[in-house]
N, C-alpha and C positions, 0 to 999 in steps of 0.2 A: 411120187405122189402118195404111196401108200403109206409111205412111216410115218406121212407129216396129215392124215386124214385122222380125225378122232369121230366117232361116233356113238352118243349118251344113248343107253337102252337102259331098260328098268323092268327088273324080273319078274314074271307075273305071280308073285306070292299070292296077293291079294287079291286079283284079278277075278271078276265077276261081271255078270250080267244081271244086276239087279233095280234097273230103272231104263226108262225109254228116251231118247233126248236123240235117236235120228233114228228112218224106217227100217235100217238094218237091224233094230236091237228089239223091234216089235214081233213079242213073239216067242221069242227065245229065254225071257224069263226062266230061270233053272231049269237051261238047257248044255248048261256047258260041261266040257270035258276036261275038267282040270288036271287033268295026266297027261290031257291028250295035248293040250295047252301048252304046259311046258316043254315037252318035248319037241313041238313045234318050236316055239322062242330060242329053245336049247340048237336050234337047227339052224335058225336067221343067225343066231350070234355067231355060232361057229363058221360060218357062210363069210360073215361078213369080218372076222377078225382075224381071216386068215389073207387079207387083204387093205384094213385099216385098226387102228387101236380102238377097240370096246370101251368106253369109261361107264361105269355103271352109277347109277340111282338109286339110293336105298328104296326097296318099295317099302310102305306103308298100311296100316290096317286101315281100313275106311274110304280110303282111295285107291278104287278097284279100277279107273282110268289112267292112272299113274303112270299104267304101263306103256299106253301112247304118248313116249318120248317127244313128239313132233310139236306137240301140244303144250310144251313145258312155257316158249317165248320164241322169238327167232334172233337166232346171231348173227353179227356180221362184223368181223375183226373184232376188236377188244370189248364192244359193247353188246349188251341185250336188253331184248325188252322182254319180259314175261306175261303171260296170257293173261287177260282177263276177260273170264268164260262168259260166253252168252248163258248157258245154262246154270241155273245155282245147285245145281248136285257135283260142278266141277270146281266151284268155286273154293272150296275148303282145300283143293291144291296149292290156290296161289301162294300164300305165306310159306310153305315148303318148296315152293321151287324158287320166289326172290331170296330166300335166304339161301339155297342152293348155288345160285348163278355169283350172289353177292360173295361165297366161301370159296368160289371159283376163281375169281378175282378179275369177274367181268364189270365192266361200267354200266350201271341197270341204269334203265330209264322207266319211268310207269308210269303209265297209260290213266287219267282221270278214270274214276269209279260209275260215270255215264258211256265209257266208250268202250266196247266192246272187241278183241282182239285175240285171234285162237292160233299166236305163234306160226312156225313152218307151216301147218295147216294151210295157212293163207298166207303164206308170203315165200316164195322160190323165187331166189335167184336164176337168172336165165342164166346157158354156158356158151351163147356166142352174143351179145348184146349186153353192155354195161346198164341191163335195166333190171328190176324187181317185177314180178306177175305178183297182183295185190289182189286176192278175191275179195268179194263183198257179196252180201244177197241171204247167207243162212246163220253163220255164227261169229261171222268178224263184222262189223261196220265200220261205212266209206270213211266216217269223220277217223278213225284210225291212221288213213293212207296219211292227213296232213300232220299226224305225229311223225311215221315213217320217213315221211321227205326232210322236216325237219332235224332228225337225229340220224341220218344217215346222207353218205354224199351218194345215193342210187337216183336215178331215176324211176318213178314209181308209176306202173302202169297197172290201171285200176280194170280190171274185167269182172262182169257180175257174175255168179251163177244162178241156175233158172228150176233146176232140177233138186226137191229136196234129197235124192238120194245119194247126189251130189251136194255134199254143203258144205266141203273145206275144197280149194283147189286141188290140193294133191291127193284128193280120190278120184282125179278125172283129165290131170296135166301131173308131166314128171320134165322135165328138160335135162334134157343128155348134154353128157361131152361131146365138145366141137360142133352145139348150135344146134342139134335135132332136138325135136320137143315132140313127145308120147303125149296125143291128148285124145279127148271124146267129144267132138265139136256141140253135140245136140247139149252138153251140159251146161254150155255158155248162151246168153242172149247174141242177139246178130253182132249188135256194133264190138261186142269182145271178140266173137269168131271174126270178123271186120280186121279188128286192130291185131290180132295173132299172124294173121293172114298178111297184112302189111309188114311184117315187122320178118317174121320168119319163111326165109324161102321156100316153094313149094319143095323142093326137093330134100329136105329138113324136115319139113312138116311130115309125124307118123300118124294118122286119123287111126283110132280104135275103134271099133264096134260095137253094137252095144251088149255083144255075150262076155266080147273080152272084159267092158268096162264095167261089165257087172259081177265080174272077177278079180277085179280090183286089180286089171292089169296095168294102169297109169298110177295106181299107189305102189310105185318101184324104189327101190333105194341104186342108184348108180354113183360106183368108184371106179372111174378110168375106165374098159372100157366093159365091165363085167355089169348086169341089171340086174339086181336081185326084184324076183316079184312071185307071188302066189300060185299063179298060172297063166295062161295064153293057149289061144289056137296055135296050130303049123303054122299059118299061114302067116300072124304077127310074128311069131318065133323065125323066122324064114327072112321075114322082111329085116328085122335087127340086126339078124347075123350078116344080111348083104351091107347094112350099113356098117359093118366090122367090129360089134358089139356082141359080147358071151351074155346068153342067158339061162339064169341059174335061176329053174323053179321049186320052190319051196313051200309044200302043203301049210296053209294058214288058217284052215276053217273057221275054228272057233275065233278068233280073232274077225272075223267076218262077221261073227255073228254080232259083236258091238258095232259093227261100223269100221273097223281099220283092219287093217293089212300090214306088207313090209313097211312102208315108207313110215306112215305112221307111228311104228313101234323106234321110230331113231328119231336122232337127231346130230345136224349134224354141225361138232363145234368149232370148225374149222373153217371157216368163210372168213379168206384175205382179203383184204382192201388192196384195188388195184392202186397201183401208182403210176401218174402218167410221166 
């Protein structure tokens, strides 16, 4: 699994905290530690390419978000879609990432200029159900999901979140190998924690807290059966290993302080199409 995993990061050259656009970033205004920064990123890469291949992303002046890979569009076999940001301070990405994906030699598809869509952010593949988790509610919007279902043969399950400190699903759901899904239920409305509930067995289902989730322990990057993520209590770290999973925590602060974490800072560009 690991020769054949790729995973897109983008170096924090540029990387800054210089505008507000979700509640982790209030506040922190030139507050960052760009030394401290790198060496963290320099820490997830190494983490994580000693177990899949790193393809990097030039970083760029002016786009100091760049760095959250997750954010570029989501893949799925040969084609992507690329984000188009709720916020207009991200906006000035997109033309560098469709020409990105398009030099790649992925099948792009784009999203009308009314419809809002924030990549991996919002849209995880489950790893035991042939279905898509599709957030809605802070920076993707629903009318996205019937692009998705369209250009893609997934099934697309639509759950809101409720919580702005939550406002991409994978700062608050991560889905493991062989069907366990890491999540923080109070971030979803009922009828999503409802349909999670239906879908994934209790015995799968990992519920996080709200110290862990505000450690950004559900924005994990998982390859086989290793979890890369910022931190955790024992107790979560305890519960993973019973379910036969290595977890490797890696100090991420400053990336905290914009709003992302591991999961965030990838992407990952390896999602086969199954065949039946």
């Amino acid at each position: 699994m690991s020769a054949a995993t790729r995973i897109l990061m983008c170096p924090p050259d540029f990387f800054e905290v210089d505008y507000v656009i979700n509640p982790w970033m209030d506040g922190h205004a030139g507050s960052l530690d760009r030394e401290l920064a790198r060496r963290q990123w320099d820490g997830l890469r190494a983490a994580i390419a000693a177990c899949a291949e790193v393809v990097l992303l030039q970083p760029q002046p002016g786009l100091p978000d760049l760095v959250f890979t997750a954010n570029a569009g989501f893949v799925h076999g040969h084609r992507a879609v690329p984000s188009h940001f709720m916020p207009h301070e991200r906006r000035p990405e997109e033309p560098y990432l469709r020409a990105w994906f398009e030099a790649e030699g992925f099948e792009v598809r784009v999203l009308p200029d009314n419809v809002a869509f924030e990549g991996a952010g919002d849209a995880l593949i489950d790893r035991g159900g042939p279905w898509l988790w599709a957030g809605y509610g802070f920076r993707t919007e629903i009318e996205a999901h019937d692009y998705l279902r369209r250009w893609f043969d997934l099934e697309i399950v639509s759950i809101r979140l409720t919580d702005p400190r939550f406002y991409h699903i994978d700062t608050c759901m991560c889905p493991l190998d062989g069907g366990y899904l890491l999540y923080h239920p109070p971030a979803f409305d009922e009828p999503s924690r409802a349909e999670i509930e239906r879908r994934v067995p209790a015995a799968r289902r990992i519920p996080v807290g709200v110290e862990d989730a505000g450690h950004f322990a559900c924005n994990a990057v998982n390859i086989g059966r290793q979890v890369f993520m910022n931190r955790a209590r024992a107790e979560l770290v305890a519960e993973l290993e019973a379910h036969g999973f290595e977890v490797v925590q890696l100090p991420l602060s400053e990336f905290l302080k914009a709003g992302g974490s591991a999961k965030c800072l990838t992407l990952k560009l390896t999602e086969p199409v199954a065949r039946g």
